[in-house]
VORO-679001 format. One record per residue (C-alpha): residue in three letters; x, y, z. Coordinates in nm, 2 decimals. Example, Ala and Ser with C-alpha at 12.3 -4.5 7.8 and 13.67 -1.06 7.14 Angstrom:
REM VORO-679001
{'ala'; {1.23; -0.45; 0.78}}
{'ser'; {1.37; -0.11; 0.71}}
***
This chain:
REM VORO-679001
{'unk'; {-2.50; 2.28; 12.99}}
{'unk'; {-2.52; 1.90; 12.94}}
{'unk'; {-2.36; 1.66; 12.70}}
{'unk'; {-2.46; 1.60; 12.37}}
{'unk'; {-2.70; 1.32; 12.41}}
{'unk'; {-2.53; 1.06; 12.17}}
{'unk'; {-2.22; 1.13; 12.35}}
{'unk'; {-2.40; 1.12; 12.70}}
{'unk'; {-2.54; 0.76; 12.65}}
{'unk'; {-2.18; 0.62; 12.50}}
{'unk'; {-2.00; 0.76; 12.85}}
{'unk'; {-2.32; 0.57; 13.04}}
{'unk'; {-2.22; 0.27; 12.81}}
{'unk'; {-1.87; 0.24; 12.90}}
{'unk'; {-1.88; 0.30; 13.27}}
{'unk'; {-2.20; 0.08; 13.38}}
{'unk'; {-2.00; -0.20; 13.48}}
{'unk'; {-1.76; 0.00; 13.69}}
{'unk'; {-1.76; -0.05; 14.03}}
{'unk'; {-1.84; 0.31; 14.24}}
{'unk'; {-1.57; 0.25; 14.46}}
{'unk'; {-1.28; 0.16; 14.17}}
{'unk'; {-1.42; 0.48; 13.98}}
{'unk'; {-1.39; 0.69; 14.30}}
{'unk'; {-1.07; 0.62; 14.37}}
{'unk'; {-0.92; 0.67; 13.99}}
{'unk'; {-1.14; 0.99; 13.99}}
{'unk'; {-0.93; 1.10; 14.33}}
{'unk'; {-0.61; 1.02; 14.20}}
{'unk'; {-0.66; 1.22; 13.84}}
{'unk'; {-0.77; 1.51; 14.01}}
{'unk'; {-0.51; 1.49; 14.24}}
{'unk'; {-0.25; 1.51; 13.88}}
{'unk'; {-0.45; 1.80; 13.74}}
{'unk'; {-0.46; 2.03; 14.05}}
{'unk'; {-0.09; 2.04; 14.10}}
{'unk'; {0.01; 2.03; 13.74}}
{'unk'; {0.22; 1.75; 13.74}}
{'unk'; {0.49; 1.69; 13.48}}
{'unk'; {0.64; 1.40; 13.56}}
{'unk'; {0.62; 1.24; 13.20}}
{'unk'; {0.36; 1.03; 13.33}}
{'unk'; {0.00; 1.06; 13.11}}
{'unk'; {-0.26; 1.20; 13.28}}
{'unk'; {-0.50; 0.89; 13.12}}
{'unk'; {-0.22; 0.63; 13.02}}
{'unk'; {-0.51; 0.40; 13.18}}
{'unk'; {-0.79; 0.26; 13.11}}
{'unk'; {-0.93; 0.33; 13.47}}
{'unk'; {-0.78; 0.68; 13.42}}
{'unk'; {-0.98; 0.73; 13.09}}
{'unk'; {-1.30; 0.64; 13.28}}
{'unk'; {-1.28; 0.84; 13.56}}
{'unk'; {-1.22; 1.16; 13.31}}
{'unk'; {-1.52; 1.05; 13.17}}
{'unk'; {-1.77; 1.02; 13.51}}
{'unk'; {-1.61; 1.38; 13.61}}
{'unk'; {-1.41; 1.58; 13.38}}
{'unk'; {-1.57; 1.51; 13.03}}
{'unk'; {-1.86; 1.74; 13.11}}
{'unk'; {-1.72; 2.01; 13.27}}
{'unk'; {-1.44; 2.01; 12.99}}
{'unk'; {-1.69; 2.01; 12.73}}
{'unk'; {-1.89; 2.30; 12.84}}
{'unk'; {-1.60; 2.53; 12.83}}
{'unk'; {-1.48; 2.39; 12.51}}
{'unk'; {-1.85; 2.44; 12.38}}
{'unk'; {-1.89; 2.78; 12.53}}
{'unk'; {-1.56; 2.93; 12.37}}
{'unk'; {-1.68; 2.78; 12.03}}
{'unk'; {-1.96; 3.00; 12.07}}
{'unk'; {-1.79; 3.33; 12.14}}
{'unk'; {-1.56; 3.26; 11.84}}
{'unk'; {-1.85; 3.18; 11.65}}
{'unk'; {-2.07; 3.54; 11.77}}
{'unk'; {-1.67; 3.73; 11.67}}
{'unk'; {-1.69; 3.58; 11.34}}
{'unk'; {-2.03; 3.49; 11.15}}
{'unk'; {-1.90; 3.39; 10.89}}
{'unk'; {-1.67; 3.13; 11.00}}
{'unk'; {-1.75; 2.81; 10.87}}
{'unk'; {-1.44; 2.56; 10.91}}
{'unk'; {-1.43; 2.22; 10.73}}
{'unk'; {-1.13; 2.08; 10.87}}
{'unk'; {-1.03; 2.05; 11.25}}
{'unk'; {-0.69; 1.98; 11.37}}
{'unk'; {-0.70; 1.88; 11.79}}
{'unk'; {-0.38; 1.88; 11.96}}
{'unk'; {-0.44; 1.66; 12.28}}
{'unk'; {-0.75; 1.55; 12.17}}
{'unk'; {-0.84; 1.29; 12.51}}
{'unk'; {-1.15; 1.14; 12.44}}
{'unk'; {-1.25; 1.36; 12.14}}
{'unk'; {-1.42; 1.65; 12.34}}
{'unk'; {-1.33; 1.94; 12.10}}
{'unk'; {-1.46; 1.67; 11.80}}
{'unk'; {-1.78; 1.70; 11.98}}
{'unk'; {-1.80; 2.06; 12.04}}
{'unk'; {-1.71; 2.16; 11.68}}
{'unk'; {-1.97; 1.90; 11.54}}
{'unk'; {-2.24; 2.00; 11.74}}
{'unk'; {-2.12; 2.40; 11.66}}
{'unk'; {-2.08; 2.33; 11.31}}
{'unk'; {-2.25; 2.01; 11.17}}
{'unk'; {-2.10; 2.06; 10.83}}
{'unk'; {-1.71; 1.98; 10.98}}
{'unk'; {-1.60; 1.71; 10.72}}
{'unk'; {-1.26; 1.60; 10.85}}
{'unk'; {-1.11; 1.58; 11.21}}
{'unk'; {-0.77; 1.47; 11.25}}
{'unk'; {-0.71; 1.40; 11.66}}
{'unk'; {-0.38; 1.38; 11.83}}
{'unk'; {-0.36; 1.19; 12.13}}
{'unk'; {-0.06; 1.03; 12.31}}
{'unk'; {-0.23; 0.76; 12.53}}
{'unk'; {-0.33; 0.46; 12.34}}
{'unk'; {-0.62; 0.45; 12.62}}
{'unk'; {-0.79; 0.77; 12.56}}
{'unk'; {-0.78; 0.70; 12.17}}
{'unk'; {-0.94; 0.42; 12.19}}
{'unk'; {-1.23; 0.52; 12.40}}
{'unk'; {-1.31; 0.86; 12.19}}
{'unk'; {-1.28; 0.61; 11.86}}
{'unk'; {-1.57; 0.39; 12.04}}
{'unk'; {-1.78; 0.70; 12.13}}
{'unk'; {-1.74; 0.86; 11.79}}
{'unk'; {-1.78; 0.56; 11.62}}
{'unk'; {-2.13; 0.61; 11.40}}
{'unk'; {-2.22; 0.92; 11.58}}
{'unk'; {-2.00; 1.17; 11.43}}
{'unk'; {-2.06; 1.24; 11.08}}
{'unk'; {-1.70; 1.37; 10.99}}
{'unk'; {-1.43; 1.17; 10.89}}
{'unk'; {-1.20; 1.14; 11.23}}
{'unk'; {-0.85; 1.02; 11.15}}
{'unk'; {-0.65; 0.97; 11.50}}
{'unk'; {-0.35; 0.99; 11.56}}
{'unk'; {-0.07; 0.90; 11.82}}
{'unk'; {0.14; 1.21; 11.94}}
{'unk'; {0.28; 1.43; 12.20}}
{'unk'; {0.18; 1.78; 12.18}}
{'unk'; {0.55; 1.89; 12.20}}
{'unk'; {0.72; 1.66; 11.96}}
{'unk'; {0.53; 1.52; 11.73}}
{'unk'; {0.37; 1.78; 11.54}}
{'unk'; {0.58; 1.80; 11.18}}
{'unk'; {0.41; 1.60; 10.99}}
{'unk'; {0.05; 1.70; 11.03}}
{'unk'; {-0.16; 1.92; 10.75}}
{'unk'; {-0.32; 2.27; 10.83}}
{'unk'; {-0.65; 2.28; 10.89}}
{'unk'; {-0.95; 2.52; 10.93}}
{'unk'; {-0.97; 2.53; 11.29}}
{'unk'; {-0.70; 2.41; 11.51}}
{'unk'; {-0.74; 2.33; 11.86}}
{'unk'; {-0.57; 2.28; 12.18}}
{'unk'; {-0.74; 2.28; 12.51}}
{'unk'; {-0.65; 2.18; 12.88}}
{'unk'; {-0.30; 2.10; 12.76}}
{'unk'; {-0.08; 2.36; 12.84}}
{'unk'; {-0.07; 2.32; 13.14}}
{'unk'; {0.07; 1.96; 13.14}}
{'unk'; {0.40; 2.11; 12.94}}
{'unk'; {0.70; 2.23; 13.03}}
{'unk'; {0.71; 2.65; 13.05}}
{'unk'; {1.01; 2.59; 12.87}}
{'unk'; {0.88; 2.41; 12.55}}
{'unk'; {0.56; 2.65; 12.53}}
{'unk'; {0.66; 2.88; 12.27}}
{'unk'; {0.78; 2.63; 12.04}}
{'unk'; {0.46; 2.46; 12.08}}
{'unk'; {0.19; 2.78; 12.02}}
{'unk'; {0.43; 2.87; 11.71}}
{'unk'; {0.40; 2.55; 11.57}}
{'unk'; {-0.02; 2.57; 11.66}}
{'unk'; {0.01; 2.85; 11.46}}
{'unk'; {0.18; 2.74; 11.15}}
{'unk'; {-0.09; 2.48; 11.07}}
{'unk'; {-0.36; 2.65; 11.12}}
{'unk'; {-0.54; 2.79; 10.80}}
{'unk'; {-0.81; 3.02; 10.98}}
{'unk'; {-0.85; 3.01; 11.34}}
{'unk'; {-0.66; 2.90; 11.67}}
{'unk'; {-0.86; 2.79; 11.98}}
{'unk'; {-0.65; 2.76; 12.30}}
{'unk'; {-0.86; 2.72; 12.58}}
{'unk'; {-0.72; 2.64; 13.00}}
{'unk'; {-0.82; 2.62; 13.30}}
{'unk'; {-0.96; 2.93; 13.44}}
{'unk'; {-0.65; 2.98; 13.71}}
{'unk'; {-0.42; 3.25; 13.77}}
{'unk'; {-0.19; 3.02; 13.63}}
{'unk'; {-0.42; 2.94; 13.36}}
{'unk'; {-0.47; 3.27; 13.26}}
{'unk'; {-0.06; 3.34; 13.29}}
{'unk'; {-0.05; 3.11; 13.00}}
{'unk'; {-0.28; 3.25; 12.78}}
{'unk'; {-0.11; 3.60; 12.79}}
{'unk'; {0.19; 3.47; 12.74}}
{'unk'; {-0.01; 3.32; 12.44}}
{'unk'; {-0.15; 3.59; 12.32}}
{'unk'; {0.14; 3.82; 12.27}}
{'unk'; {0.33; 3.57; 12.11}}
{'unk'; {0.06; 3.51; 11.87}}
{'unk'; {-0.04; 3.90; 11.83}}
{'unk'; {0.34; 3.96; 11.73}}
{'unk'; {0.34; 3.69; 11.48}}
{'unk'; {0.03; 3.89; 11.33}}
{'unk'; {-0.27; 3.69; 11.46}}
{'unk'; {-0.56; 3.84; 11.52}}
{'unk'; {-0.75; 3.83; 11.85}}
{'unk'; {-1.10; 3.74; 11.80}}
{'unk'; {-1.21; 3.69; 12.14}}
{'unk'; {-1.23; 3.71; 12.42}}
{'unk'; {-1.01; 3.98; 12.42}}
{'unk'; {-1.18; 4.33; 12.27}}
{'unk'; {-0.84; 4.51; 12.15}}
{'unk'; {-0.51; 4.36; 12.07}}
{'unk'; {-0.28; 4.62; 12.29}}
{'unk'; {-0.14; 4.44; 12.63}}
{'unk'; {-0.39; 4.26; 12.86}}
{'unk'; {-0.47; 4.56; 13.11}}
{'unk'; {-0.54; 4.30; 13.39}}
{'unk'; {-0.28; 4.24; 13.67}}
{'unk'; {-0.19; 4.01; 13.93}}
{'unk'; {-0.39; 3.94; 14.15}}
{'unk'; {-0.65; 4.02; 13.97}}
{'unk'; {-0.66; 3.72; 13.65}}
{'unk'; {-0.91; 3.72; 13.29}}
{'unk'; {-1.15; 3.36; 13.33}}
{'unk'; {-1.51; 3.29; 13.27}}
{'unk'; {-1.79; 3.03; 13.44}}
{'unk'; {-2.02; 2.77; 13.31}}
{'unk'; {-2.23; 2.60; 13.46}}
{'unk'; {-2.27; 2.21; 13.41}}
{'unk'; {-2.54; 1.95; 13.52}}
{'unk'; {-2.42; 1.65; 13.69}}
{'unk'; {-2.57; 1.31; 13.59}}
{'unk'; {-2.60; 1.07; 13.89}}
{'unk'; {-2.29; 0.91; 13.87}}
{'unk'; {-2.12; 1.22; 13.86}}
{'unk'; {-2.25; 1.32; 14.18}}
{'unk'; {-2.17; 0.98; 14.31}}
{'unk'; {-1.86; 0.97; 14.22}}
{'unk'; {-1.73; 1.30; 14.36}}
{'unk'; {-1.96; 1.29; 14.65}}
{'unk'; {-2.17; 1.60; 14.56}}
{'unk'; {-2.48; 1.72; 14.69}}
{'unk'; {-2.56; 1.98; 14.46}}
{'unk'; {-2.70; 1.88; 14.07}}
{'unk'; {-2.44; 2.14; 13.90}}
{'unk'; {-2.05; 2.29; 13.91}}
{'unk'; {-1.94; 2.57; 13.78}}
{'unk'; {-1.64; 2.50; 13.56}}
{'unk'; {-1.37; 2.84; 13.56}}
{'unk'; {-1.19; 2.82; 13.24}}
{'unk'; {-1.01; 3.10; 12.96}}
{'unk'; {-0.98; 3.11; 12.62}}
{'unk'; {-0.80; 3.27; 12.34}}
{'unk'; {-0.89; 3.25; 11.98}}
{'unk'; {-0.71; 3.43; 11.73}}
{'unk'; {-0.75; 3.40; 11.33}}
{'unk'; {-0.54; 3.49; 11.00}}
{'unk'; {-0.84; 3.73; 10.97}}
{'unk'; {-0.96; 4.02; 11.18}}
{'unk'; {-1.28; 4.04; 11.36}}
{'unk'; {-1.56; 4.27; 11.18}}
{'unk'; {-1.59; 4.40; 11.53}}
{'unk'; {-1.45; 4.38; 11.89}}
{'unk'; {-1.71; 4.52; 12.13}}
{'unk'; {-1.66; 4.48; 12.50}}
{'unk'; {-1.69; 4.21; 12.69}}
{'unk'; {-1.84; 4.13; 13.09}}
{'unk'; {-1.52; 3.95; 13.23}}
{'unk'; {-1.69; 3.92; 13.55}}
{'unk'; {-2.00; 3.80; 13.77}}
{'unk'; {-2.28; 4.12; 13.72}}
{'unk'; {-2.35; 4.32; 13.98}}
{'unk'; {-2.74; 4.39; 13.98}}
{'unk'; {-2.96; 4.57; 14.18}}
{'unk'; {-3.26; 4.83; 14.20}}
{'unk'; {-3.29; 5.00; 13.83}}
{'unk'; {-2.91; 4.97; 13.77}}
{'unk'; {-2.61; 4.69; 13.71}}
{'unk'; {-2.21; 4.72; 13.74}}
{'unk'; {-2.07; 4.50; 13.48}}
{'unk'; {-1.64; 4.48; 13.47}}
{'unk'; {-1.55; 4.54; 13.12}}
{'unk'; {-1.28; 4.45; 12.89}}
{'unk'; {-1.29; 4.72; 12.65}}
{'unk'; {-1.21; 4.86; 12.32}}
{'unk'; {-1.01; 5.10; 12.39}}
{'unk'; {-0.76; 4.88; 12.60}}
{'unk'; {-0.89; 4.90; 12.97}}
{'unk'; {-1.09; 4.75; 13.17}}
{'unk'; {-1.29; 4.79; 13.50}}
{'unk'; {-1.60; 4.83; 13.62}}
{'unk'; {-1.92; 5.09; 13.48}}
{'unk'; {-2.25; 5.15; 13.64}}
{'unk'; {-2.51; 5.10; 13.40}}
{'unk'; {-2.85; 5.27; 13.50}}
{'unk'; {-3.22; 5.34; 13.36}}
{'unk'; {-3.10; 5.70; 13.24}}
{'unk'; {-2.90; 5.51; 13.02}}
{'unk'; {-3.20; 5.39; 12.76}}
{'unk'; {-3.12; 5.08; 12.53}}
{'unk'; {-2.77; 5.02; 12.66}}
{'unk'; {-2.93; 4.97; 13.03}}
{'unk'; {-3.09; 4.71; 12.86}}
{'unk'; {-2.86; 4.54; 12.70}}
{'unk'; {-2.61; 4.60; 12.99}}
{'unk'; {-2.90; 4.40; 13.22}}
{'unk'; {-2.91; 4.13; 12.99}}
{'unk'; {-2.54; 4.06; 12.97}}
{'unk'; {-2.39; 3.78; 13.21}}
{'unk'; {-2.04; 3.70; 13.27}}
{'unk'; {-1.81; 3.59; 12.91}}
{'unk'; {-2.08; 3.82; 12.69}}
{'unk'; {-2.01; 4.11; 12.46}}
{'unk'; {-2.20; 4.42; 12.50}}
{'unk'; {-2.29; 4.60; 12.18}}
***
């Protein structure tokens, strides 16, 4: 998955001046913040150099699995066509992008971003290339959240994990009051990560949400320690990307999970692969999240017609009708 292409050439815009070695370093230091999950009231991007280094090596990556669990709530629920978008920790405006390029007919975006940085660079990049009307807004995703309107979709992704345990449930009921249809929390695919999410989850379920996906029943997540629910996609590196993280290889897989859960049930839950297939000669082992609340693996051979079929054709994050 690549960046939109509007989106692509704005990023190429803002860091061609940029010395390789300044870039480098900011990238090392923000990666440094995200991988031990630091909460030491310090933004992530309060800095400009921050906000670029996100861009040359985070941006994409966050994107895809923003964009691919836009997809899976679209395939739970066709008929889903929000208007309004709500973005809690909005950085650069990457869930703006995902949901205009998912549903070009979004008419309003309000973002909510703390650092005065990152807002300014997603204004710039959206800036005549985004055909809803984007209002942004300064806020912290745990305080500042009472005076905002409900909208269609609300969204919060790669934040949790920059917030006090503590202040969690107050923050995913409040996500849940303002939004009209549809909550999209998506993390990073961790066991940590994924901790989050079920914690999530069951607060959401007993406040009578409705899983959509990727879950395929609503009863306790059957999965246990050390064993955790995340999905993969794959990314193309631009140049600079590669340069700036030293890479040799043109791609990274980004690990990430997602909950979405709506006011409104799914017309179906089918199962879903929640794991790398396992393929070889006329049959395939795919890990399933089920229906009828378990999960684990089931062989899949030629004896077994159609669904062979559609079992071969499933990759990791898929349902299988």
């Amino acid at each position: 998955m690549e960046l939109p292409a509007p989106l692509r050439q704005g990023v190429d815009s803002l860091l061609e001046k940029v010395p390789l070695p300044v870039l480098k370093q900011a990238a090392r230091t923000l990666s440094e913040r995200y991988r031990a999950e630091l909460r030491d009231g310090r933004l992530h991007m309060g800095e400009d150099m921050a906000v670029k280094a996100y861009l040359a090596t985070r941006l994409p990556a966050t994107y895809a699995a923003v964009r691919a669990s836009l997809d899976a709530l679209a395939d739970a629920r066709p008929d889903f066509q929000p208007r309004t978008l709500l973005d809690i920790g909005a950085g650069p405006g990457t869930m703006l992008w995902a949901t205009a390029d998912a549903w070009p007919e979004l008419e309003q975006a309000v973002l909510v971003e703390a650092s005065a940085a990152v807002r300014k660079v997603g204004q710039s990049l959206a800036a005549g290339t985004i055909g809803a009307r984007t209002d942004w807004v300064a806020g912290d995703a745990t305080i500042d959240l009472d005076n905002l309107t409900p909208a269609d979709l609300v969204s919060i992704a790669y934040v949790l994990d920059e917030v006090a345990p503590a202040s969690l449930p107050k923050l995913v009921g409040r996500l849940w009051q303002l939004t009209g249809d549809t909550l999209l929390i998506v993390e990073p695919g961790t066991p940590a990560g994924w901790q989050r999410m079920v914690a999530a989850r069951q607060q959401l379920i007993g406040a009578g949400a409705h899983v959509l996906a990727p879950c395929s029943h609503e009863a306790p997540c059957p999965l246990a320690p050390p064993d955790w629910c995340h999905f993969s996609r794959r990314v193309a590196r631009s140049r600079l990307h590669r340069l700036v993280k030293e890479a040799d290889v043109p791609w990274e897989d980004e690990k990430f999970i997602y909950l979405a859960a709506s006011r409104l049930p799914a017309p179906a839950r089918p199962a879903r692969v929640i794991a790398p297939p396992k393929g070889g000669s006329g049959k395939v082992v795919l890990k399933l999240c089920r229906p009828d609340a378990g999960a684990g693996e089931q062989l899949f051979s030629k004896r077994d017609g159609d669904v062979f079929k559609a079992a071969r054709r499933a990759d990791w994050g898929d349902s299988l009708l």
